[in-house]
N, C-alpha and C positions, 0 to 999 in steps of 0.2 A: 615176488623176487626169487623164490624158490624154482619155480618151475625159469624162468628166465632164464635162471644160472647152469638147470641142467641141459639145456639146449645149449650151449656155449659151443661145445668141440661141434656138431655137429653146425652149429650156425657158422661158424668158421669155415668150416669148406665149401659153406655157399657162399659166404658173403662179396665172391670175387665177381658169382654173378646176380647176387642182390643188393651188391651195389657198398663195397668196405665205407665209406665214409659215413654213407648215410646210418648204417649200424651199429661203429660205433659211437656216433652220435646221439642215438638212441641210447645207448647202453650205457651210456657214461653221464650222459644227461638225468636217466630215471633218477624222481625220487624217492627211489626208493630204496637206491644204493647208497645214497650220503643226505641225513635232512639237513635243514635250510641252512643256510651258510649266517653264521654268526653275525651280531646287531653290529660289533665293532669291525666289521670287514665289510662296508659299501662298495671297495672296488676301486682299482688304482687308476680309471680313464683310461689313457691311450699311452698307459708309460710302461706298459708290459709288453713285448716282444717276443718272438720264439724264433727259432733257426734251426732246422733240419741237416745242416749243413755242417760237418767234422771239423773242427780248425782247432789243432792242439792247444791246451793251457799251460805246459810245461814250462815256458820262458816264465808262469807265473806261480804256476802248482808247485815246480821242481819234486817231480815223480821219482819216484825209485826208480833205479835203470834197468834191475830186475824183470819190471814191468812195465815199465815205459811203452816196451812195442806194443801192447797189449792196452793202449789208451783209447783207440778209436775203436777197438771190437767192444766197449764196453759203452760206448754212446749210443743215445738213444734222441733225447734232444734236448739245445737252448732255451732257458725260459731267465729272461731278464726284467730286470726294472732300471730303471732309468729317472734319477730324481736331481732336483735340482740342490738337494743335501748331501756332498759325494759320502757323508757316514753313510746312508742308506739306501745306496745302490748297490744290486747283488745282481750276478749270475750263477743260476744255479743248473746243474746239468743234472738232466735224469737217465738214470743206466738202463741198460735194456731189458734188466730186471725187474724193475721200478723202482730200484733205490737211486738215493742221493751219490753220486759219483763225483762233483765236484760242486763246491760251494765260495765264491769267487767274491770276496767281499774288500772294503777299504784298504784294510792292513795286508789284504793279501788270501790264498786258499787254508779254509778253514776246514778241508776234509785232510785224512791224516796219509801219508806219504806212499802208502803201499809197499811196503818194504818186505812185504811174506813174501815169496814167491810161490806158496801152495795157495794161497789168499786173492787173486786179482780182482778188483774190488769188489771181492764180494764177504769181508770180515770186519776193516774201519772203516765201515763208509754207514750213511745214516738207512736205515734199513727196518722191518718187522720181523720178528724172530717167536716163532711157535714151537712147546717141544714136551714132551711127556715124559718125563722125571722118573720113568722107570732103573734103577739102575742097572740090572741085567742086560736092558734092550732098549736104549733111551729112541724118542725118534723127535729129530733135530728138522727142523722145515725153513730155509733163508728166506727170507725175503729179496734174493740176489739170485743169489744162483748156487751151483757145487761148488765144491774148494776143489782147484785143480791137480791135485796129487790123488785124489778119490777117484775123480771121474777119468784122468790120464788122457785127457782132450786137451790138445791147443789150439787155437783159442778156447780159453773156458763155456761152460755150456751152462748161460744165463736163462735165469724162470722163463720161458713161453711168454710173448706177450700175446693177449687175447683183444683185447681193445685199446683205444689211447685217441682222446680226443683232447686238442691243445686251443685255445681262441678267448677271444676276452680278455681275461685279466685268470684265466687260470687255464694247468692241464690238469687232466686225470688219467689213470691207466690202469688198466688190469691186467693179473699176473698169475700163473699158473704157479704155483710153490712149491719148490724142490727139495726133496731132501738132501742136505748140503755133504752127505757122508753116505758116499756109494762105493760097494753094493750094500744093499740094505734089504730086510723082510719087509719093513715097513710100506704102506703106500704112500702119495703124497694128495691126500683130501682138502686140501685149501686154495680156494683163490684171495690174492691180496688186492683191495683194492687200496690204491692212495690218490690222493689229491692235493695239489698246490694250487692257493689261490692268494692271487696278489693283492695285500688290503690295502696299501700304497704305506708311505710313513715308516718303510722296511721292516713291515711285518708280512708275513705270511701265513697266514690259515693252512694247518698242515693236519689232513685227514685221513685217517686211516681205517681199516673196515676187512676184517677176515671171514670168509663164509665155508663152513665145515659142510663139504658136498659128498662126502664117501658113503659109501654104503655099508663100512664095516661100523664097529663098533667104540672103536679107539677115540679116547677123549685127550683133550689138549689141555697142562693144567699150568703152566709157567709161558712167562711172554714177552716180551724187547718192546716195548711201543711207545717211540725207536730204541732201534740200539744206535749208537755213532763212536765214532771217533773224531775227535776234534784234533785237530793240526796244534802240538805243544807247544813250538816255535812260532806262531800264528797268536796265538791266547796261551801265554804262559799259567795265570791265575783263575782259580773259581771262586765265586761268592754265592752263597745259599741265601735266598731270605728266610726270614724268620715268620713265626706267626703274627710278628705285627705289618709285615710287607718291607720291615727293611732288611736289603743284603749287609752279610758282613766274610769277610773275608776267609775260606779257608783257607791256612796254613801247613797244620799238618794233613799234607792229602794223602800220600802213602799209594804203596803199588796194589793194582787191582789182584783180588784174587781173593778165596774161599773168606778169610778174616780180613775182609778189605772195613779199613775204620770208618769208610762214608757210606751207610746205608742208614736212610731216613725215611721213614716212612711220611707219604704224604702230606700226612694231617699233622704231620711239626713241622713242616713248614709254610711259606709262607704262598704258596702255588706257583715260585719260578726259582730257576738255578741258570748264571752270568758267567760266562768267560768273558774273563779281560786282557789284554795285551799284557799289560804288566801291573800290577799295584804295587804303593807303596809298602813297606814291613818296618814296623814301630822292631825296633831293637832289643828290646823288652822280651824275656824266654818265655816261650808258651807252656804250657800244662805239658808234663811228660809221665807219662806210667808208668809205674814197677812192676816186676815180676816177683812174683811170691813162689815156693818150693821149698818147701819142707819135708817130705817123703824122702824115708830111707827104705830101700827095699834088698833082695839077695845082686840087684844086677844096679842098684845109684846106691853107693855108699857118698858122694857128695854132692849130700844136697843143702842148701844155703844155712849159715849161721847168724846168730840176731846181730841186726844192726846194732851197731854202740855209740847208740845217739842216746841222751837224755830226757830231747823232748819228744815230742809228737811223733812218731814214723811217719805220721803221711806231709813229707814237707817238700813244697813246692820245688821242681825242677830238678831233682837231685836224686842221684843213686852209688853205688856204694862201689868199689873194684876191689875185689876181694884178692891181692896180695898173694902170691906164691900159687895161687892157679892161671897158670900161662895163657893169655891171649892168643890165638891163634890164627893163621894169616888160611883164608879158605878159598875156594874157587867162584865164592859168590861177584865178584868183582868181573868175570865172565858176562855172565846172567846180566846184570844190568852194565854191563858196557862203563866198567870204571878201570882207571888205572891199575894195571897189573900189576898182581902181589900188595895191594893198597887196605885189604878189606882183613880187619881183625875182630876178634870175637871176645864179650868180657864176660863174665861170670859174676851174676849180681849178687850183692846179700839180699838175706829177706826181709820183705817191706809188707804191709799188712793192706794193700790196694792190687789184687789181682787183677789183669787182665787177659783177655783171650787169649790161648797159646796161638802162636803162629803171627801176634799181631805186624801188619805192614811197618814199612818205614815214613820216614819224618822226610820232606821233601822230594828232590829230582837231579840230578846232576846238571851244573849248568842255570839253576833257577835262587843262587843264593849258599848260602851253605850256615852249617850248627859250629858255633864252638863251643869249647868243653873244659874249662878251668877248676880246678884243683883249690878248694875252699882254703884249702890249708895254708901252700905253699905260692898260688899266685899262676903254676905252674898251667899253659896255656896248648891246644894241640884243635885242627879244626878237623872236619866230616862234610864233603859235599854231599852225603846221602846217607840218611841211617835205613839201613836196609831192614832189620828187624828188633823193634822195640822187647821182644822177649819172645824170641823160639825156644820152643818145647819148657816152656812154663822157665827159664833160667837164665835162656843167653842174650846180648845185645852183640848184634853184627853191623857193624858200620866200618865206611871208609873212612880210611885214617891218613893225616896229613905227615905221622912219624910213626914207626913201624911196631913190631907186640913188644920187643924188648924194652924201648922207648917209656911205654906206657906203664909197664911193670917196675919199671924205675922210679917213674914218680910220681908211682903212686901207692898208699900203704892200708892196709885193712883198716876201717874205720873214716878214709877219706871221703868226702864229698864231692860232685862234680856237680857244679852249677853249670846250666846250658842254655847257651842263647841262640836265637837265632840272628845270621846277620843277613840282614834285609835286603832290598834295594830302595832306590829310589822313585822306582816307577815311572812313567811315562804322561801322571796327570790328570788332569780331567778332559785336556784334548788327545782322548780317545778312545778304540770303538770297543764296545762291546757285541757277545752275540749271546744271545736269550732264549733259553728252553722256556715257553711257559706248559708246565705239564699240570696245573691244578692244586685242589688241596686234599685230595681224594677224599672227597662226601660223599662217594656211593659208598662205604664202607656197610656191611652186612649184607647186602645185594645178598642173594641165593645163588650166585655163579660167584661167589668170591671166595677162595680158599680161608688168603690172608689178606692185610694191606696193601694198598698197591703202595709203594715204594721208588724212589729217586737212587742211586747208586753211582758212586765213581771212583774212579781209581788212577797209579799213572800205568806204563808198560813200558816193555824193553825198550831203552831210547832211540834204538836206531828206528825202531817203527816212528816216531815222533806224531803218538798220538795218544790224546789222553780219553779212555772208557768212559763214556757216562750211557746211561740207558735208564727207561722208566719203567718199572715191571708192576705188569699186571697178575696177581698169584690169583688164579681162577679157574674154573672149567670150560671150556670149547666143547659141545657135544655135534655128534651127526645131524647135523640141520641149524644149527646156530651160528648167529653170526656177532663178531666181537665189533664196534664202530666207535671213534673216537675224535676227538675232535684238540686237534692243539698246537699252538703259533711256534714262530722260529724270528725273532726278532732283530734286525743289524741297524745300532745308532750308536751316537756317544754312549759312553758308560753313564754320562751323569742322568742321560735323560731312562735307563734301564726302570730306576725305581716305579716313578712314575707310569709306564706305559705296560710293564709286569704287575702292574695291581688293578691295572682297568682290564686287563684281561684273564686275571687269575679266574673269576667266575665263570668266566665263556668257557673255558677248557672241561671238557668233560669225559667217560668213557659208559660204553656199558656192553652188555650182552642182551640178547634176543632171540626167538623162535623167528625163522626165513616165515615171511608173511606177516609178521606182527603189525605191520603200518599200514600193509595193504597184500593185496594178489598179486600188484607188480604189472608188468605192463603187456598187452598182446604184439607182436612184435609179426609184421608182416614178410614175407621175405620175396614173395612175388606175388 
């Protein structure tokens, strides 16, 4: 495999006269770039399709207009299915990068909007991401392409493609890997390879495999395998399963970012995570955190005073408005695209359950919203979004339905505010789901493993309308190693999820390797 892979550029300039098809048919074919395709993927028959051929998605994506002109430089090609269950017919397009650029399913496109315009799809879209965690000089590898504000090319300047053979019931492709942030010291040492294979029953065998070809020395220690963005407005809800293989509903998802509340390491769950169109929400208030602060130093002379409660501090749902320190209306309302001048800030008492400073907020705008009632007096005011459950160890910043004055009025030191969440109704059990199966990560201890591999999500700025999930591999990539993984992408009813995520949680797997560990790979004729 090794020696294969270094022939690559130079096999490329010949292959126009050794003949491109036959090559990359070879190359895509060997086993010894992806082994055998999984026990639960025999192969959809003759219900897989592909098309070479551009024809906008927009009447059903609805793209950013930002970007919109920029749809077809990003196509590469059609790969559909076709089943006689419309839950589980998808078109799925692959970019000229080798990522996922649009994902075309029942409810509608399940990649997220493109709404950067430094981003053209090559930031939410489903994709491999490699990168070395130095802080001084980090080096970032897409699995797409450059961000176009870097590279200052229009049309953006997507990964090389090196090979891509499409036929069957599956394609594959290889990809040259760009460092996404130019100019840079860095080089770019990886080819990505992926593969979709249609296992019919709207799943898809989704394979991925990084081979570290450079000659320096630079190791890769952090990974995206994928990263994606999922369409908000497409799949409003997520469900995680558990370690006994049933989903259950998140609620509080909260915005992506350094303290984002949903990182779970593999092995607590159950080996898959469900977007749903919409689920139901039991009315009933969830689990809510306090902030704890106590420290008085020369520059916080206020910091929180004991609750004056009798019983217990740690009592469900409920946190304190500390009276005569002013809520204040801040610019966050910006940032997540909420009504102007809407977002005030409270100042908690102290509660004896810390949580991380910085932590995310409680919902999305637009997906439900919190109210917030005053134990006392009855007194009622709602929050489409709590934006941070306790910044800088103290404050709670949320939208608010009446303004800081509002709040300060009726409310008195020692008050209570019970919170609920108000639901929806959801849309049922007729309807679809889509399904990460990413495993239950049992390679844990591996010797290329830093940490756990890990599940992650979060929401983002709404106008982007897409929500972050990605599965991270914390590992080492050295010069000659190659990272190979193996794991589904699922479109059916919701109801049938549970079921078809546990017969496949075992097949999903990852690992690392020395180039040649299977074999020498293949002799590769060229005339």
């Amino acid at each position: 495999m090794k020696k294969m892979i270094l022939l690559f550029l130079f096999v490329k300039l010949l292959s126009c006269f050794a003949g491109a098809d036959l090559l990359d048919d070879v190359l895509i074919s060997s086993n010894t770039v992806f082994p055998s395709n999984s026990t639960s993927c025999s192969g959809a028959g003759t219900s897989t399709t592909f098309s070479h051929v551009f024809s906008s998605t927009n009447s059903i994506s609805n793209w950013a207009a930002v970007n919109l002109p920029y749809e077809a430089n990003a196509f590469e090609i059609d790969m559909t299915h076709t089943d006689i269950n419309q839950a589980r017919n998808w078109t799925l397009r692959i970019g000229k990068g080798g990522q996922i650029v649009s994902f075309i399913v029942k409810p509608g496109e399940s990649i997220a909007n493109q709404a950067n315009g430094k981003a053209i799809w090559n930031d939410l879209v489903q994709q491999m991401v490699a990168v070395t965690t130095e802080e001084s000089n980090p080096s970032f590898i897409h699995g797409s392409g450059v961000y176009a504000n870097d590279a200052d090319t229009l049309p953006p300047f997507y990964n090389p493609k090196l090979a891509m053979k499409c036929d069957g019931n599956e394609c594959g492709i290889i990809n040259w890997g760009q460092q996404a942030h130019v100019p840079t010291p860095h080089y770019s040492p990886l080819l990505f390879y992926s593969r979709y294979r249609d296992c019919g029953e709207g799943i898809i065998q989704y394979d991925m495999a990084l081979y570290h070809f450079g000659q320096n020395q630079q190791e890769f220690n952090y990974f995206n395998t994928p990263w994606t963005g999922v369409r908000t407005s497409t799949f409003k809800d997520i469900l995680l399963s558990n370690t006994s293989g049933a989903l259950n509903t998140v609620n509080n998802l909260g915005s992506w970012g350094a303290d984002s509340p949903h990182i779970h390491n593999l092995d607590t769950t159950g080996g898959f995570t469900t977007f749903a169109e919409e689920v139901a929400k039991a009315g009933d208030p969830y689990e809510f955190p306090f902030c704890i602060d106590t420290t008085v130093t020369d520059t916080n002379d206020n910091a929180n005073t004991p609750c004056l409660q009798e019983e217990d501090l740690n009592v469900r749902f409920e946190l304190v408005v500390q009276q005569n320190w002013k809520t204040t209306q801040t610019n966050h309302w910006e940032t997540y695209n909420l009504p102007p001048e809407s977002t005030v800030r409270m100042k908690l008492c102290n509660l004896p359950v810390p949580i991380k400073l910085g932590a995310a907020g409680w919902g999305r705008p637009g997906s439900g919203s919190v109210e917030l009632t005053n134990n006392r007096t009855n007194y009622t005011f709602t929050s489409i979004y709590v934006i941070h459950f306790c910044w800088a160890g103290k404050w709670t910043y949320l939208h608010s339905s009446v303004n800081a004055s509002t709040i300060n009025d009726n409310f008195k030191d020692g008050d209570k505010i019970l919170i609920k969440y108000i639901g929806t109704d959801g849309k049922g059990d007729n309807q679809n789901g889509l399904t990460f199966v990413h495993g239950k990560g049992v390679e844990w201890k591996e010797d290329w493993q830093r940490a756990k591999s890990r599940v992650r999500f979060g929401t983002t700025n709404s106008l982007r309308d897409g929500t972050v999930f990605t599965t991270n591999m914390i590992g080492q990539l050295k010069r000659g190693d190659v990272y190979n993984s193996r794991k589904f992408i699922i479109t059916d009813s919701l109801s049938n999820m549970e079921k078809v995520g546990n017969r496949l949680k075992d097949e999903a797997f990852e690992e690392v390797f020395d180039a040649g560990f299977y074999g020498a790979g293949e002799v590769i004729t060229l005339w």
